[in-house]
C-alpha positions in Angstrom: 39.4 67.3 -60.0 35.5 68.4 -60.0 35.1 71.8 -58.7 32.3 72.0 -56.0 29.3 73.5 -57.0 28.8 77.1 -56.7 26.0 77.3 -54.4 28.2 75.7 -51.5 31.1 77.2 -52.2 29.4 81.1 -52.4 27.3 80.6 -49.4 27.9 82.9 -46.5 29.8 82.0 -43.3 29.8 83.2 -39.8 32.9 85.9 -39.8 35.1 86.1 -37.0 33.4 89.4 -35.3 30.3 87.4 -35.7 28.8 89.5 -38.5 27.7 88.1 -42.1 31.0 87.9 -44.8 30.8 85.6 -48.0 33.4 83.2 -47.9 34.0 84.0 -52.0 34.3 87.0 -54.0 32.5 87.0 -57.2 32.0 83.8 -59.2 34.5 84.5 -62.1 37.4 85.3 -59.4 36.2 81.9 -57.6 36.4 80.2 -60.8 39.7 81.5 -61.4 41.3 80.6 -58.3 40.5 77.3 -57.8 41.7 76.7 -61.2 44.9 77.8 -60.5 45.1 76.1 -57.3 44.1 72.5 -59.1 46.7 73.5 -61.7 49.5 74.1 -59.0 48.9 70.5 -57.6 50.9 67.7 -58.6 49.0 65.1 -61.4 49.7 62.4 -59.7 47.2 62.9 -56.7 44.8 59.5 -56.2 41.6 59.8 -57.7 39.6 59.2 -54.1 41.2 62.8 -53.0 38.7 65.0 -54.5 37.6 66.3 -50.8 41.5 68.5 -51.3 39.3 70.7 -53.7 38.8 72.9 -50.2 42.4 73.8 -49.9 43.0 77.4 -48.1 41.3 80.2 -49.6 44.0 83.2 -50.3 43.2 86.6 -51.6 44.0 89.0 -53.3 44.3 85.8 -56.2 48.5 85.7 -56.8 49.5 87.8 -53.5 51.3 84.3 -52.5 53.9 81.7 -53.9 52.0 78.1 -53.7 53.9 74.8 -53.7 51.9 71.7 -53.7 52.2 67.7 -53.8 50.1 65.4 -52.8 50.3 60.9 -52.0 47.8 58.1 -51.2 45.4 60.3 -49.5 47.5 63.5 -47.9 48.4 66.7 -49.4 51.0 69.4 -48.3 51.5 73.1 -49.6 54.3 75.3 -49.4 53.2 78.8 -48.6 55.2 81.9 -49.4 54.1 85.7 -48.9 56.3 88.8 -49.6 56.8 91.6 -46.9 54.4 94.3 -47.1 51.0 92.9 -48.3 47.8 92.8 -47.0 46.8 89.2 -47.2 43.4 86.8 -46.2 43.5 83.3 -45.8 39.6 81.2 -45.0 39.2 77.7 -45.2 36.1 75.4 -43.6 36.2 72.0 -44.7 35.4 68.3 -43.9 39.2 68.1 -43.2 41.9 68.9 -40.9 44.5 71.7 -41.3 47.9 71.9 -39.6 49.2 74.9 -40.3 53.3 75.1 -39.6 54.5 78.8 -39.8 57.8 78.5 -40.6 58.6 81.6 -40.6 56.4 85.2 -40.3 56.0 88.8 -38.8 52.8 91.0 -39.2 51.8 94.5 -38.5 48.9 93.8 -38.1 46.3 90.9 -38.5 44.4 88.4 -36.7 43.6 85.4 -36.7 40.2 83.1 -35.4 39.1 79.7 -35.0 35.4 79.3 -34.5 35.6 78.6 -31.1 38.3 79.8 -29.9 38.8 83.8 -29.3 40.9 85.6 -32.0 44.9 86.0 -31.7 46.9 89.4 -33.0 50.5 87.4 -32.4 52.7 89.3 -34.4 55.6 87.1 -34.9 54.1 84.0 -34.9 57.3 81.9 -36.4 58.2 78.4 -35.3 54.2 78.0 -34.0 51.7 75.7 -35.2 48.1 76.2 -35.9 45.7 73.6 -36.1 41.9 73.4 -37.5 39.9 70.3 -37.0 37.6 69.3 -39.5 34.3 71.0 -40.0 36.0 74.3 -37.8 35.7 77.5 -40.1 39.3 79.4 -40.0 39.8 83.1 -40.8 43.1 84.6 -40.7 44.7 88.2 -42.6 48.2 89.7 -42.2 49.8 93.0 -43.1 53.1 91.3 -43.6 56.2 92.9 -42.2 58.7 90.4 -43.1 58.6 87.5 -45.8 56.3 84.8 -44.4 56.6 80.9 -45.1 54.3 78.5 -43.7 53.4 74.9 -44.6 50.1 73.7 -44.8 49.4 69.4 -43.9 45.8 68.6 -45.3 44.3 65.4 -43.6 41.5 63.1 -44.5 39.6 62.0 -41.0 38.3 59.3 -42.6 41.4 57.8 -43.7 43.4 58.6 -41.3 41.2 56.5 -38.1 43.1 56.5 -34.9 43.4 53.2 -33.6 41.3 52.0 -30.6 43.6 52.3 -27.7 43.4 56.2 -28.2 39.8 58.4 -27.6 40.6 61.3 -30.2 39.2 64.6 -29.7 40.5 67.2 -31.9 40.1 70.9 -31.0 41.3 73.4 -32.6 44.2 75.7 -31.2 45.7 78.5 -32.5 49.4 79.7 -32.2 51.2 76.9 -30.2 54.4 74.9 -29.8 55.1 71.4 -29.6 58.6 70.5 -30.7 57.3 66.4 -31.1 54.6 67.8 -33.6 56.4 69.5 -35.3 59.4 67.1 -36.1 56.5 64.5 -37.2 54.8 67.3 -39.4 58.3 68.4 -41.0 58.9 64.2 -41.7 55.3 64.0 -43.1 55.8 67.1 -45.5 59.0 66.0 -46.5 58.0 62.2 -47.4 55.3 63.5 -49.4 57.3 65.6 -51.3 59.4 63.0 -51.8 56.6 61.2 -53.4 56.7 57.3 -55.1 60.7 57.5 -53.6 59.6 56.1 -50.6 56.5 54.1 -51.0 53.2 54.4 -49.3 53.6 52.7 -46.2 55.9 55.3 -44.6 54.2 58.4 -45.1 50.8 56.6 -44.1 52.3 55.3 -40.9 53.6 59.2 -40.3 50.3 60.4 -40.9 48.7 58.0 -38.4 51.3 59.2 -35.7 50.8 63.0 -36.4 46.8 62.1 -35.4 47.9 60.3 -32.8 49.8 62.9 -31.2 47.3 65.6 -32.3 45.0 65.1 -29.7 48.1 64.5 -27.3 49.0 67.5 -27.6 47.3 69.5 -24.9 48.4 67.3 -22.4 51.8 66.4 -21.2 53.2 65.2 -24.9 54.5 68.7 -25.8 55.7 69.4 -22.4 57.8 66.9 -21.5 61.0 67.9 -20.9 63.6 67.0 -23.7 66.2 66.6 -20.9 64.5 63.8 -19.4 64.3 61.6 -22.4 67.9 62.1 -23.1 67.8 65.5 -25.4 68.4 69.2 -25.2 66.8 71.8 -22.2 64.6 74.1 -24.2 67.0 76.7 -23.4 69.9 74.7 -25.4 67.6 74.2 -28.5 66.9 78.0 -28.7 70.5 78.7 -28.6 71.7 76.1 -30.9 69.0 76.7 -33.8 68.8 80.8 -33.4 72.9 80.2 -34.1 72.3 78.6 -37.0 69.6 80.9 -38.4 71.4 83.9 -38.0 74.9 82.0 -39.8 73.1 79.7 -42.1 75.5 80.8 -45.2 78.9 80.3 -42.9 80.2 76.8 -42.0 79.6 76.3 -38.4 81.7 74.1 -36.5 80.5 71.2 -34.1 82.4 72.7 -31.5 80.9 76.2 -31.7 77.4 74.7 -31.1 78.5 72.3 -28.1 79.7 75.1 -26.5 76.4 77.4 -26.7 74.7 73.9 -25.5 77.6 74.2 -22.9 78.3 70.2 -23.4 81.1 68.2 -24.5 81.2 67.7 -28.5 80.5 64.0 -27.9 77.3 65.0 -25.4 76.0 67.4 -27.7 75.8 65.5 -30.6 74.1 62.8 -28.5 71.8 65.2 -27.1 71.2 67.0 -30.4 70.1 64.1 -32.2 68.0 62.6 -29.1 66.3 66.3 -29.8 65.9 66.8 -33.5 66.5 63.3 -34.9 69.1 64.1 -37.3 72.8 65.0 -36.5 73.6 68.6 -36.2 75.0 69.3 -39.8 71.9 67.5 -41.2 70.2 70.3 -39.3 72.1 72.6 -40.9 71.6 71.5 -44.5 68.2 70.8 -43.8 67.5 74.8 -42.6 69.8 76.1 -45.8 67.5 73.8 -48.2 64.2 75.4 -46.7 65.4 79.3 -46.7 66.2 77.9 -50.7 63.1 77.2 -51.2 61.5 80.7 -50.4 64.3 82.3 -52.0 63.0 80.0 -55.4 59.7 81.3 -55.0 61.3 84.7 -56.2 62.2 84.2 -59.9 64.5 87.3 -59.9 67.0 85.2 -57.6 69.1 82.7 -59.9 70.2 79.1 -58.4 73.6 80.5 -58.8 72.4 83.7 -56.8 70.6 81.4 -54.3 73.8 79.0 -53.8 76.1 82.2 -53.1 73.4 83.3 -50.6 73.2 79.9 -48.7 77.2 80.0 -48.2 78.0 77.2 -51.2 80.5 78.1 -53.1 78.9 76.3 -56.4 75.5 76.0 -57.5 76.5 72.4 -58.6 77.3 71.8 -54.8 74.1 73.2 -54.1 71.7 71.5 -56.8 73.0 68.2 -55.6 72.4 69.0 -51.8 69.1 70.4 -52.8 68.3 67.1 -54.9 69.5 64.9 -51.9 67.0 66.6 -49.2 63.9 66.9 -51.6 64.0 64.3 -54.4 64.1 67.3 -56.8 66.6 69.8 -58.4 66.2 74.0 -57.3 64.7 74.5 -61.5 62.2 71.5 -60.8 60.9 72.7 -57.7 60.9 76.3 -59.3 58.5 75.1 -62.2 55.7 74.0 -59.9 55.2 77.5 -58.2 51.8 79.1 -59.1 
């Protein structure tokens, strides 16, 4: 990939408090970090996406863990920042950023949207984030627990809605939509996936996630799961802050069903109607993501991490690990920056 030139990328930008701030340090520490932010993508990106040379801007250069992989036009990155750091994250760009906080606590921090008035949310885990193209985006944390987040980058102008739909992007800043989020989490997993699944799936995805960006402020995030067939929002809560908190312990179908307060054969109905996978996919699912912040630390072994995550092997776990993300825990270790 070409870097930009230097002139756009050191030229100063509006800050959030509406004073002057560069959006770069000084050109050697530019340099630097984009090269190691080109270097932590996968090689086998498509030539046409050299707009993804704007990724997020993080600094101090190596305060985070970075994950990246990108297909046919749409790149994801894996985010993960240790407890107790100050931390800045900018990015303005012809594209748009969906930011999925997976999970996160600061002290302090704030974060702005041009546009939009600032947010100091402190625990801001399970929300969404999203900056439309064009839309300068300034955010800093003083971590106060280990924060994960996924990052979807999307190219407008490959990505057209279809005609039926008037699209109007704006950009909104700590929100929840449970239908977003289970397209986003698809999208990010396909892509991860790679060549495994072809191109036509994670393009269709990506066209769905635009569809239902826009959607979004109106009634699609608030319809009521319970209606279509699914879990109340009260029964999700319950069902997934069990799992959380026992995500190394086996649970048992019944367990959940009866913090839904269902029948076993209800719940699993419901469950799936909700999440689109059965319950102990969830499950698995949730372990293989807490593994993958837990790999971003190389002083935790697989056999460490397996233990942790309730598998009594680490061969159990590499294979469950392989099954969810096309790739083995030592694989996806190598391509942290």
């Amino acid at each position: 990939m070409m870097l930009p030139p230097l002139s756009l990328l050191l030229t100063p930008e509006q800050g959030p408090e509406g004073g002057r701030r560069p959006w770069r340090d000084a050109n050697e520490e530019l340099l630097q970090q984009r090269h190691l932010e080109q270097v932590d993508l996968h090689t086998d990106f498509q030539p046409e996406c050299g707009f993804f040379d704007a990724t997020v801007r993080i600094s101090p250069i190596g305060a985070v863990k970075r994950h990246s992989a990108g297909r046919h036009g749409l790149v994801t990155e894996s985010i993960y920042a240790p407890a107790g750091r100050r931390i800045e994250f900018r990015f303005d760009a012809p594209v748009h950023l969906l930011v999925m906080y997976d999970e996160g606590a600061r002290r302090e921090g704030e974060t702005s949207i041009d546009g939009l008035d600032p947010s100091t949310l402190r625990n801001f885990a399970d929300k969404l984030t999203f900056v439309p193209a064009g839309h300068a985006y300034y955010e800093w944390h003083q971590t106060r627990t280990p924060t994960r987040a996924t990052y979807l980058y999307l190219d407008p102008t490959k990505l057209q809605n279809s005609g039926d739909i008037d699209a109007t992007y704006v950009p909104r800043i700590f929100f929840e939509d449970s239908v977003l989020w289970k397209t986003a989490a698809k999208l990010k997993n396909v892509i991860e996936r790679g060549q495994a699944l072809g191109t036509l799936y994670p393009e269709a995805l990506a066209k769905v996630l635009m569809h239902e960006l826009p959607r979004s402020d109106q009634d699609l995030g608030r319809t009521s799961p319970l209606n279509r067939g699914g879990l109340a929002t009260w029964q999700m809560r319950a069902v997934t802050g069990y799992v959380e908190e026992h995500m190394d312990e086996q649970i048992s179908l019944a367990t959940l069903a009866r913090l839904a307060r269902l029948s076993q054969h209800h719940f699993c109905r419901a469950f799936k109607k909700s999440f689109g996978i059965p319950p102990h996919q969830y499950h698995v699912q949730r372990r293989i993501e807490r593994a993958k912040v837990l790999l971003a630390d190389r002083a935790n072994s697989v056999t460490d991490i397996a233990l942790i995550l309730g598998y009594s092997q680490a061969s159990a776990f590499s294979v469950a690990f392989r099954k969810t993300t096309g790739r083995t825990p030592r694989a996806f270790r190598k391509d942290f920056a």
